[in-house]
DRENTORKOL-3810 file (N, C-alpha, C; in nm, 4 decimals):
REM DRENTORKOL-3810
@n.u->0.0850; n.v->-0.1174; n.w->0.0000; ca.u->0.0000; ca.v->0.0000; ca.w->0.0000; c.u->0.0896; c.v->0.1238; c.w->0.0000
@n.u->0.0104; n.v->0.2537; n.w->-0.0719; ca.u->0.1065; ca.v->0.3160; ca.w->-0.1228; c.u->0.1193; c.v->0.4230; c.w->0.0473
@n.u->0.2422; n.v->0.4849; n.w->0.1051; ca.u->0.2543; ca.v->0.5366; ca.w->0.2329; c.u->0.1251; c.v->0.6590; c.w->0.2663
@n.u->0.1114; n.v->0.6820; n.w->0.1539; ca.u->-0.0674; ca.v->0.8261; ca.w->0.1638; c.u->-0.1548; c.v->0.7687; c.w->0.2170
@n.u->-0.2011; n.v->0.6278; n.w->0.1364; ca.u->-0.2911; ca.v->0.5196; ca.w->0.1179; c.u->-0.2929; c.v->0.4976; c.w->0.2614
@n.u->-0.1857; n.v->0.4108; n.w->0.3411; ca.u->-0.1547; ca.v->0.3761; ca.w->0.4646; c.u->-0.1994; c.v->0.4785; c.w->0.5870
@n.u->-0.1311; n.v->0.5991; n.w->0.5590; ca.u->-0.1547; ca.v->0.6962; ca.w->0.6567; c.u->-0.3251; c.v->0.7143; c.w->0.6986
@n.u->-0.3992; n.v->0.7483; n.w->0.5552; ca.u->-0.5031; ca.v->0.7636; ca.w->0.5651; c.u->-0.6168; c.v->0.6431; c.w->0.6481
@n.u->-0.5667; n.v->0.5093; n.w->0.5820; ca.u->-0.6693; ca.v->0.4389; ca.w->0.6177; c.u->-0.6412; c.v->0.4012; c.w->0.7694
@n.u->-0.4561; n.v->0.4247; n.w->0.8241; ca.u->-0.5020; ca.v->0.4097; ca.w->0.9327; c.u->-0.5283; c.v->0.4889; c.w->1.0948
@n.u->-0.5744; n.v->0.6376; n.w->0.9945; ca.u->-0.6478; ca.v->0.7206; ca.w->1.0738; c.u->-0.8239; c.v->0.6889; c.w->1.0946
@n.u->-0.8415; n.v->0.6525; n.w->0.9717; ca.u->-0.9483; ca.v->0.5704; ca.w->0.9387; c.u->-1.0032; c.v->0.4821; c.w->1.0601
@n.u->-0.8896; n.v->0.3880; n.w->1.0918; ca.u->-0.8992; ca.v->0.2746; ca.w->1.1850; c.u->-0.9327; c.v->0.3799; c.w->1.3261
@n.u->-0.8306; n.v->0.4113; n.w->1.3512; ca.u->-0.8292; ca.v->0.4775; ca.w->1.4892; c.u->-0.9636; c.v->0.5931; c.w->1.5200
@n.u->-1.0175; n.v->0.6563; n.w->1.4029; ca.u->-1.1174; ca.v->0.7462; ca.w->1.4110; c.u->-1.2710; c.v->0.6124; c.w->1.4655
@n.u->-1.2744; n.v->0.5212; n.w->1.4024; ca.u->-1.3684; ca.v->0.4452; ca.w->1.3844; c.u->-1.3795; c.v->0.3892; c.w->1.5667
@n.u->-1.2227; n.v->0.3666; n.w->1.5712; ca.u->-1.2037; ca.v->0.3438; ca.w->1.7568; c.u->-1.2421; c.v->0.3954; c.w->1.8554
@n.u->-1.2373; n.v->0.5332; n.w->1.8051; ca.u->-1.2432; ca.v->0.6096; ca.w->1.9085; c.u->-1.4062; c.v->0.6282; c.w->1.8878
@n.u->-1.4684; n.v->0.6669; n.w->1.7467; ca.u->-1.6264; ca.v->0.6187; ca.w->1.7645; c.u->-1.7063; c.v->0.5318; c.w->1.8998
@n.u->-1.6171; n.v->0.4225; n.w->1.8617; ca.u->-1.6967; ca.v->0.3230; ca.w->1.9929; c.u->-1.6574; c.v->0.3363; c.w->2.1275
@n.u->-1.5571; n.v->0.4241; n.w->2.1238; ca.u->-1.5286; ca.v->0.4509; ca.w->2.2927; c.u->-1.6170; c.v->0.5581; c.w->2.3131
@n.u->-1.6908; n.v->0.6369; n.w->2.2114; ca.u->-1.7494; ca.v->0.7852; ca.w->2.2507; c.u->-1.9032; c.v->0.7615; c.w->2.2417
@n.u->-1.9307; n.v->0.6081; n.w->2.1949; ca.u->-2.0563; ca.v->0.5179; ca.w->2.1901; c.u->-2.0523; c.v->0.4575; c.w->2.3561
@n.u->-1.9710; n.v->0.4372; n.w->2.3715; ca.u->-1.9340; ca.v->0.3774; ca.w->2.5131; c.u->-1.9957; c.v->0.4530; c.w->2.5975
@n.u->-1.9154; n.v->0.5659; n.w->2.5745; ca.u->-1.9187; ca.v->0.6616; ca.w->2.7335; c.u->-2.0524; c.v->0.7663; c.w->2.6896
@n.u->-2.1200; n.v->0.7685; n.w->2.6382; ca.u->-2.2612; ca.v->0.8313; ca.w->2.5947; c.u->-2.2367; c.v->0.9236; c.w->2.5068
@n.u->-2.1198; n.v->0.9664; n.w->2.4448; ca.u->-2.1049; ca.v->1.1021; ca.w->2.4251; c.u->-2.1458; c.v->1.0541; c.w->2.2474
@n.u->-2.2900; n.v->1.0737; n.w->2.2259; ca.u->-2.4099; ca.v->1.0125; ca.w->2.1005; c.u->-2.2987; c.v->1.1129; c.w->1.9801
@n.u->-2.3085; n.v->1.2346; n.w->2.0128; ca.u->-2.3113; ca.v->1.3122; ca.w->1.8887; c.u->-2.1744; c.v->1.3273; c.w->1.8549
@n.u->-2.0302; n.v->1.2866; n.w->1.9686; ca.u->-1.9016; ca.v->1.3109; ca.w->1.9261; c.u->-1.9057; c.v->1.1333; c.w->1.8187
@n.u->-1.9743; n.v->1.0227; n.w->1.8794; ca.u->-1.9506; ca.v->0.8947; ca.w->1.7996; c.u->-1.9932; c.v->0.9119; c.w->1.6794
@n.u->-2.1147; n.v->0.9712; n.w->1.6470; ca.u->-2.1722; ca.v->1.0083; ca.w->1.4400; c.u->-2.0577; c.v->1.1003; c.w->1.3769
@n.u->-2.0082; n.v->1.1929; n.w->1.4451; ca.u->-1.8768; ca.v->1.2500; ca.w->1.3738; c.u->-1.7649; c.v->1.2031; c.w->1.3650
@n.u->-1.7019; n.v->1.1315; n.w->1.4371; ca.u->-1.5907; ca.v->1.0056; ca.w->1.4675; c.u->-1.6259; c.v->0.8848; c.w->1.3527
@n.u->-1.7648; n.v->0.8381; n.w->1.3553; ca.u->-1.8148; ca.v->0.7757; ca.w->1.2134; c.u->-1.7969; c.v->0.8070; c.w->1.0924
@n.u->-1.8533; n.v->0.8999; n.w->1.0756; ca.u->-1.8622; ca.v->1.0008; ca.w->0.9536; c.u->-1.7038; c.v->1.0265; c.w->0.9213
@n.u->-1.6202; n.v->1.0798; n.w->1.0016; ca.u->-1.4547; ca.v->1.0930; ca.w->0.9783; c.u->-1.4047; c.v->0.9632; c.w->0.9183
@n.u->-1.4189; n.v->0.8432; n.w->1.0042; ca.u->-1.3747; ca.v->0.7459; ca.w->1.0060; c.u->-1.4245; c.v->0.6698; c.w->0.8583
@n.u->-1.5530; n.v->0.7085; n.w->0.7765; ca.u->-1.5876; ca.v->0.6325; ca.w->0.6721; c.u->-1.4763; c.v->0.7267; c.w->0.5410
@n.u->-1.4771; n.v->0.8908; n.w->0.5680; ca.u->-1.4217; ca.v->0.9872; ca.w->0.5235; c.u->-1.2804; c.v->0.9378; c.w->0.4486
@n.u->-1.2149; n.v->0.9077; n.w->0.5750; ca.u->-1.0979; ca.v->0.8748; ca.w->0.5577; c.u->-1.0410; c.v->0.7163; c.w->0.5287
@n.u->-1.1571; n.v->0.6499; n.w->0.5141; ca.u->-1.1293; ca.v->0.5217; ca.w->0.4382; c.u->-1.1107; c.v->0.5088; c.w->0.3018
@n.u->-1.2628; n.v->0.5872; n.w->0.2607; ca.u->-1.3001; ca.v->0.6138; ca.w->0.1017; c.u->-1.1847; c.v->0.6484; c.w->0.0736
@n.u->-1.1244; n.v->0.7792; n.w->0.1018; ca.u->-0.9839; ca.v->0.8265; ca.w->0.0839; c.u->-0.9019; c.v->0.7718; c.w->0.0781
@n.u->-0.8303; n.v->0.6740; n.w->0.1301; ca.u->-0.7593; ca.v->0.6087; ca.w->0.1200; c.u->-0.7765; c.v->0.5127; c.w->0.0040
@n.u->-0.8425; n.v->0.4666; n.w->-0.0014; ca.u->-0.9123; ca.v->0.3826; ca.w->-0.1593; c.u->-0.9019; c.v->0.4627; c.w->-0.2508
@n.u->-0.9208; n.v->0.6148; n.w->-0.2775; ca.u->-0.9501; ca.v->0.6812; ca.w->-0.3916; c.u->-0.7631; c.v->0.7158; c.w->-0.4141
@n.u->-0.7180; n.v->0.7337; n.w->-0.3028; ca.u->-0.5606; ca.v->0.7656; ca.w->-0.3157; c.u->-0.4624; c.v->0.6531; c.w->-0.3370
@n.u->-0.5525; n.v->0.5132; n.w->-0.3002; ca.u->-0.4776; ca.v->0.3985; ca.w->-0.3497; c.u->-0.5276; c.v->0.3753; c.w->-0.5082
@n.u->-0.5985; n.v->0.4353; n.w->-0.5646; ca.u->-0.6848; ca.v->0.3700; ca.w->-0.6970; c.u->-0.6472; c.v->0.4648; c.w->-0.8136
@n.u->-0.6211; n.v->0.5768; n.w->-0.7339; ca.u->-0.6104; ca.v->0.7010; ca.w->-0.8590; c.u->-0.3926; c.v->0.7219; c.w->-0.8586
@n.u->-0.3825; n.v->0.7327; n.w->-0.7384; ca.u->-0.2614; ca.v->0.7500; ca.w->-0.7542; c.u->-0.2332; c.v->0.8876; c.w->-0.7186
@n.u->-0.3123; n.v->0.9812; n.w->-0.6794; ca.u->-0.3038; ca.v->1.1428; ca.w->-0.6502; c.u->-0.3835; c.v->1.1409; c.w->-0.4875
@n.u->-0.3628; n.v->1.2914; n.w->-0.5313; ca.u->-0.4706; ca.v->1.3206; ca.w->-0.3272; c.u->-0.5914; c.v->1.2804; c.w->-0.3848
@n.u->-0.6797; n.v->1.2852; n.w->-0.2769; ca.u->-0.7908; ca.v->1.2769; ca.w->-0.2690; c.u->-0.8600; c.v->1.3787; c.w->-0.2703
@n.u->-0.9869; n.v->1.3909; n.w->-0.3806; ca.u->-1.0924; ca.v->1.5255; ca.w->-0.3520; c.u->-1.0398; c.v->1.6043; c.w->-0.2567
@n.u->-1.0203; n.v->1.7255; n.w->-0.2412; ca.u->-1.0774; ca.v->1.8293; ca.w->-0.1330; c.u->-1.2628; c.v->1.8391; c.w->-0.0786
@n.u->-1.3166; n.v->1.7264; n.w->-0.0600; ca.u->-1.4363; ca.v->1.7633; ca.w->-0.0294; c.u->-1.4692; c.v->1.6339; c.w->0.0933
@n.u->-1.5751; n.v->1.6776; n.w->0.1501; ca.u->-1.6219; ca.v->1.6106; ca.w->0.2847; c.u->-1.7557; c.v->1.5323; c.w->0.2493
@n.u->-1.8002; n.v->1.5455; n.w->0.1410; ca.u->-1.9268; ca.v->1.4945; ca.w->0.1014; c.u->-1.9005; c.v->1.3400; c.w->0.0324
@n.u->-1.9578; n.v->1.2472; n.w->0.1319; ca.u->-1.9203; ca.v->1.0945; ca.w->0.1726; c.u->-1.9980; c.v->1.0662; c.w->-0.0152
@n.u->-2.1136; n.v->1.0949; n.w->-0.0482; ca.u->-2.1557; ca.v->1.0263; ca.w->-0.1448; c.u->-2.0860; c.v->1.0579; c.w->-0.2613
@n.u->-2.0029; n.v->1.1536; n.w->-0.2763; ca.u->-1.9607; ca.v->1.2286; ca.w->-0.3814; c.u->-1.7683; c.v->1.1359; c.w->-0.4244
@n.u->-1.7296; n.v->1.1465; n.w->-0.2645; ca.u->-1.6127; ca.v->1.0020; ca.w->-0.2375; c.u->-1.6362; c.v->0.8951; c.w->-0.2880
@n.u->-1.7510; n.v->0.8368; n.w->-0.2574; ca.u->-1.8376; ca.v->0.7078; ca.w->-0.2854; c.u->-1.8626; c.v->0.6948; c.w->-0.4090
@n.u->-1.8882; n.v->0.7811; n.w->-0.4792; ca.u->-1.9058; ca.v->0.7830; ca.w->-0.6364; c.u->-1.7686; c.v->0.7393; c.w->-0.6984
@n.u->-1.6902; n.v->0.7922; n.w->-0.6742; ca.u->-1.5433; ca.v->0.8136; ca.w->-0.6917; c.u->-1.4419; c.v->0.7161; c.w->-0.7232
@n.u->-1.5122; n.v->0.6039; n.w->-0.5940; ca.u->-1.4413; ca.v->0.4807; ca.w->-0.5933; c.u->-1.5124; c.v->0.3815; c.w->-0.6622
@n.u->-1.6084; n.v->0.4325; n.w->-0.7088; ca.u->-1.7383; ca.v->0.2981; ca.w->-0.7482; c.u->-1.8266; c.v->0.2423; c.w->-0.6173
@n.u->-1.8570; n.v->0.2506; n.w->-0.4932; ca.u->-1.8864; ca.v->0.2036; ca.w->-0.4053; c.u->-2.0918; c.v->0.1401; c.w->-0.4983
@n.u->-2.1230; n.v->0.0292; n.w->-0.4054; ca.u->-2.2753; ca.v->0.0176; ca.w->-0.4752; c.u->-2.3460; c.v->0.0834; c.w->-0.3720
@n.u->-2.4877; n.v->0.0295; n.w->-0.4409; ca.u->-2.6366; ca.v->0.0892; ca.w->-0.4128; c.u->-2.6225; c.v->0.0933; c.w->-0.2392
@n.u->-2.6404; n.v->0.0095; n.w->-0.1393; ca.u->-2.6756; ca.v->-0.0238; ca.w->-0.0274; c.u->-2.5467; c.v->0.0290; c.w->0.0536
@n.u->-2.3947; n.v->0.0704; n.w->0.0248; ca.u->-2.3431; ca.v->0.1330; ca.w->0.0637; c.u->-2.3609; c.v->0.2718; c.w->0.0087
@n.u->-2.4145; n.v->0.3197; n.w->-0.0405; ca.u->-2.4110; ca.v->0.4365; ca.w->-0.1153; c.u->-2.4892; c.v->0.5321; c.w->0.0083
@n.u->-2.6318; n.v->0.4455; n.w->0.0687; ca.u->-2.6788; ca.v->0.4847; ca.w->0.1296; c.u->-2.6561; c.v->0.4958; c.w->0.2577
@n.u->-2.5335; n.v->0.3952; n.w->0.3467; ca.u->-2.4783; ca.v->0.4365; ca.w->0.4422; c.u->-2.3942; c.v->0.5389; c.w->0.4352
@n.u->-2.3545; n.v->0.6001; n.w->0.3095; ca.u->-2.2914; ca.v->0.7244; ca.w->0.2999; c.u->-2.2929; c.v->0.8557; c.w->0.3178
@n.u->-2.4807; n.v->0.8368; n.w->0.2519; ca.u->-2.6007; ca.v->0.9526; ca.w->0.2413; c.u->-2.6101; c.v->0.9456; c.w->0.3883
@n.u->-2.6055; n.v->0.8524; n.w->0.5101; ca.u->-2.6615; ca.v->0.8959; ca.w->0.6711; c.u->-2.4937; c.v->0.9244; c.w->0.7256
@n.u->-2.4723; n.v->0.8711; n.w->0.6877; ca.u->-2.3152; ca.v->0.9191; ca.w->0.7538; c.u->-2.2774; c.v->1.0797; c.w->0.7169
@n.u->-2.3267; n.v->1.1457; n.w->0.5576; ca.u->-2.2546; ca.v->1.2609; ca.w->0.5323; c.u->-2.3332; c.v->1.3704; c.w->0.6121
@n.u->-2.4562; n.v->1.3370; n.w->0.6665; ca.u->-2.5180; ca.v->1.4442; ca.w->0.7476; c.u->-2.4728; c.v->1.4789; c.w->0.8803
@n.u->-2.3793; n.v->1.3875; n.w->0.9612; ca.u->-2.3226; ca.v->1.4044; ca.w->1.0580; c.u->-2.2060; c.v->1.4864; c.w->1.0959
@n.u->-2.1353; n.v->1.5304; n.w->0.9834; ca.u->-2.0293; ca.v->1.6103; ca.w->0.9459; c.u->-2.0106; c.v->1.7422; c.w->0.9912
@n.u->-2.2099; n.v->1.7986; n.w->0.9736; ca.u->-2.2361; ca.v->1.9270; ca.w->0.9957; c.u->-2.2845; c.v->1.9060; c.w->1.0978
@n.u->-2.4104; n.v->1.8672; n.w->1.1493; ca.u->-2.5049; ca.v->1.8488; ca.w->1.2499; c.u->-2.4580; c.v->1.8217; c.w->1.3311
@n.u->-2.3505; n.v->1.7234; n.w->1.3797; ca.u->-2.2656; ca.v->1.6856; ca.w->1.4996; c.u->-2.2299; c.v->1.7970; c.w->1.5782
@n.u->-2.2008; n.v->1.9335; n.w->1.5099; ca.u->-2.0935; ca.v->2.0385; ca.w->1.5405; c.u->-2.1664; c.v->2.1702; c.w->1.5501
@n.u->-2.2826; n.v->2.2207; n.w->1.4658; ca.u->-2.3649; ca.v->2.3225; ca.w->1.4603; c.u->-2.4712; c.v->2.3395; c.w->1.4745
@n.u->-2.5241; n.v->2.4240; n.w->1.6173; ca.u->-2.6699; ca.v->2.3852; ca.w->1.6843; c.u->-2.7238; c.v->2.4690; c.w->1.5348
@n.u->-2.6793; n.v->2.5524; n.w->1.4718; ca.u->-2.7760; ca.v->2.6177; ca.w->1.3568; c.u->-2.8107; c.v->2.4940; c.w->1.2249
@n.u->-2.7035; n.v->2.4092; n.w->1.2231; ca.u->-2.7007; ca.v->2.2807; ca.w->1.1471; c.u->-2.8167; c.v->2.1735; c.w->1.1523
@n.u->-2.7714; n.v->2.1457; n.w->1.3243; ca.u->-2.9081; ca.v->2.0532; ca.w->1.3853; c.u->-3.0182; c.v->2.1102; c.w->1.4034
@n.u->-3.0241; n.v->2.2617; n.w->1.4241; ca.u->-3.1700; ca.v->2.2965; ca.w->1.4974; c.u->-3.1867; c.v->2.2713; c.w->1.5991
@n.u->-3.0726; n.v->2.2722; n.w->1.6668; ca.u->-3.0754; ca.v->2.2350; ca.w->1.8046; c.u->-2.9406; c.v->2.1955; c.w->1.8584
@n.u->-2.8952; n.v->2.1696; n.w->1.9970; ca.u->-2.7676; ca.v->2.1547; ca.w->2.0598; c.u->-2.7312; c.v->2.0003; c.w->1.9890
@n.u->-2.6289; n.v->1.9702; n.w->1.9363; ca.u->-2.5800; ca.v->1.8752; ca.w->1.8387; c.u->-2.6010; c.v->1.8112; c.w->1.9651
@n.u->-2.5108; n.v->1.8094; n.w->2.0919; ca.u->-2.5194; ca.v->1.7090; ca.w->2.2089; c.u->-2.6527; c.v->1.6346; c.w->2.2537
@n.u->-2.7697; n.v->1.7190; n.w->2.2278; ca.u->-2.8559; ca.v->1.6582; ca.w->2.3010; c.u->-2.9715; c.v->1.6098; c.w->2.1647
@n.u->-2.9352; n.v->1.6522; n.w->2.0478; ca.u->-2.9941; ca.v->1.5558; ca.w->1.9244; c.u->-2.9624; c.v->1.4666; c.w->1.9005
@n.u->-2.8337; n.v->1.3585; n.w->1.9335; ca.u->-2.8182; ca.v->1.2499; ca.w->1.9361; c.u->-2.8038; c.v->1.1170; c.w->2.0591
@n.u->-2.8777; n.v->1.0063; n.w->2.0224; ca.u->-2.8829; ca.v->0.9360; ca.w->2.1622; c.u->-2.8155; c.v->0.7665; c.w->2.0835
@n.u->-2.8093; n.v->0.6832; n.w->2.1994; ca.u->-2.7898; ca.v->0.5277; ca.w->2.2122; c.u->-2.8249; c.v->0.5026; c.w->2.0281
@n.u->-2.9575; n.v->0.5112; n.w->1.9807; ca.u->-3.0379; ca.v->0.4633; ca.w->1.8518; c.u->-2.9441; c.v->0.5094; c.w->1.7358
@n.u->-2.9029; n.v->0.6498; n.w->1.7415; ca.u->-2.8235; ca.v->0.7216; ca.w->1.6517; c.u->-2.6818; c.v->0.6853; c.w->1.6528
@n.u->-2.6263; n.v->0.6372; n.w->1.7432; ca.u->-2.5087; ca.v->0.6037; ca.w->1.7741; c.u->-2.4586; c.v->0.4356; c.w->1.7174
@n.u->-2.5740; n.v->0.3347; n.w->1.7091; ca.u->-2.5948; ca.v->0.2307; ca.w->1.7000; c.u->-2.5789; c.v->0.2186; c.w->1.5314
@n.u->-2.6780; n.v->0.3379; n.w->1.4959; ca.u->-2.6806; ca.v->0.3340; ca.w->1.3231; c.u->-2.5845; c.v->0.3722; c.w->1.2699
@n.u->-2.4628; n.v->0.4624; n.w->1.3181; ca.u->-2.3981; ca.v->0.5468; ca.w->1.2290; c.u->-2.2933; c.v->0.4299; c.w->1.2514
@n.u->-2.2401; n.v->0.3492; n.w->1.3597; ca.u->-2.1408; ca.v->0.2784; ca.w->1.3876; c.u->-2.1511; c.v->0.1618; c.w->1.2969
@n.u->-2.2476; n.v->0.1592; n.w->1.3135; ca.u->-2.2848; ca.v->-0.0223; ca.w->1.1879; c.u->-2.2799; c.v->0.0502; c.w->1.0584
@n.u->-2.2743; n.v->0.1577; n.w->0.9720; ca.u->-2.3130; ca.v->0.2110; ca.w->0.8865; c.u->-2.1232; c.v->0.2413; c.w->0.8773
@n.u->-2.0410; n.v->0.2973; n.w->0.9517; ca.u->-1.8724; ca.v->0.3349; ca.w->0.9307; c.u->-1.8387; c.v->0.2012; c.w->0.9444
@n.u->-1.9067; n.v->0.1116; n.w->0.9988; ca.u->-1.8207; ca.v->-0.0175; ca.w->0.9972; c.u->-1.8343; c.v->-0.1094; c.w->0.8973
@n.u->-1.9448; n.v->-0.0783; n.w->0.8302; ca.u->-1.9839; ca.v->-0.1552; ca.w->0.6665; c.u->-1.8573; c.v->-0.0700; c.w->0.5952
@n.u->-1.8576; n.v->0.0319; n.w->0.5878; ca.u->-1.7950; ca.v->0.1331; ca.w->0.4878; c.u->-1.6650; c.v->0.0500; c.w->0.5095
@n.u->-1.5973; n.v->0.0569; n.w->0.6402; ca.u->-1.4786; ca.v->0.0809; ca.w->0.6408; c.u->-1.4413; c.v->-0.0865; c.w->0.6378
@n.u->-1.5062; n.v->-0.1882; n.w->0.6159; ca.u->-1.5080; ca.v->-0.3308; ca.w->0.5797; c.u->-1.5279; c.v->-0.2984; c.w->0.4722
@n.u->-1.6094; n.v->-0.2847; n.w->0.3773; ca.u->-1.5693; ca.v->-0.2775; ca.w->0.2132; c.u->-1.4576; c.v->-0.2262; c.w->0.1899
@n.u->-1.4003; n.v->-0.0945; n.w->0.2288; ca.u->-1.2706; ca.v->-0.0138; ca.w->0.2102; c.u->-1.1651; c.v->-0.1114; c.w->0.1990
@n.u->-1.1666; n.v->-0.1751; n.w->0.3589; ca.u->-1.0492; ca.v->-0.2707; ca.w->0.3487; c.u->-1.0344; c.v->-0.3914; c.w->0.2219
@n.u->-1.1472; n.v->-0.4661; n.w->0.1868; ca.u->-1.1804; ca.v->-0.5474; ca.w->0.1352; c.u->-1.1188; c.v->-0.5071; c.w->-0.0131
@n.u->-1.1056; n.v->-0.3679; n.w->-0.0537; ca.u->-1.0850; ca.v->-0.3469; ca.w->-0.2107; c.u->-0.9342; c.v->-0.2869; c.w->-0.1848
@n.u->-0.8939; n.v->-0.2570; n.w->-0.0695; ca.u->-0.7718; ca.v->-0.2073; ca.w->-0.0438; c.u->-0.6750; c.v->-0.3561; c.w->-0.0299
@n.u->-0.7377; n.v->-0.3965; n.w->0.0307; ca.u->-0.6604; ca.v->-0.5635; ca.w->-0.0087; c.u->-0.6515; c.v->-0.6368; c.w->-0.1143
@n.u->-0.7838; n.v->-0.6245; n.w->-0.2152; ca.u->-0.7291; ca.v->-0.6518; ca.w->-0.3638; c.u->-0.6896; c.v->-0.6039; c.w->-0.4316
@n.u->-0.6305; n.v->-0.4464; n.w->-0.4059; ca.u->-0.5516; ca.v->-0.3410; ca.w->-0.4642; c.u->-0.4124; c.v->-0.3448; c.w->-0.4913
@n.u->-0.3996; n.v->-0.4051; n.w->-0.3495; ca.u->-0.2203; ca.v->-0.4175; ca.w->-0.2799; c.u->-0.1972; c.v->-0.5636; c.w->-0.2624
@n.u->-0.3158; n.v->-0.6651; n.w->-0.2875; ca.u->-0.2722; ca.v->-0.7918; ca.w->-0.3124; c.u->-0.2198; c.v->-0.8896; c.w->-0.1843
END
């Protein structure tokens, strides 16, 4: 794997980690952004192992997802993951205090949703680099 490739995916790993420790300890709305990072920087890593350059300048998961070829049923863990990006961080975003718009239910979906992502990621990053 190429050293960009590496770096990225295994911020990837560690973002996704720290997700479930912030699922752990209740903290709902830091784990959907820790998700959302963590799917971010997988795609990335795939698009920087596949293309051979950086990756997009952009944060928009479906637009990554396009990028790499990802399918239908991940496409759409992409679409719930890319809303967390903003909303996690801006009560004008959420319409409300990001902290107290997310609970246990939200935390449950976005984690199974970065952990599909970031299992396909690996899966094409391993038949990439062989």
């Amino acid at each position: 794997m190429r050293e960009e490739s590496a770096s990225w995916w295994q911020q990837a790993i560690e973002d996704l980690h720290t997700a479930e420790m912030l699922a752990e300890a209740g903290r709902h709305y830091a784990c959907a952004f820790f998700c959302q990072q963590a799917a971010e920087k997988a795609v990335k890593a795939l698009f920087i192992e596949r293309q051979r350059q950086p990756a997009p300048p952009t944060h928009t998961l479906p637009t990554l997802g396009q990028a790499v070829g990802v399918s239908s049923p991940l496409m759409s863990a992409l679409r719930r993951l890319n809303l967390a990006y903003v909303t996690t961080r801006y009560p004008d975003a959420a319409n409300g205090i990001p902290a107290q718009m997310y609970d246990e239910e939200t935390s449950t979906m976005h984690l199974a949703d970065a952990r599909q992502v970031v299992a396909w990621v690996r899966e094409h990053l391993e038949w990439e680099t062989g």
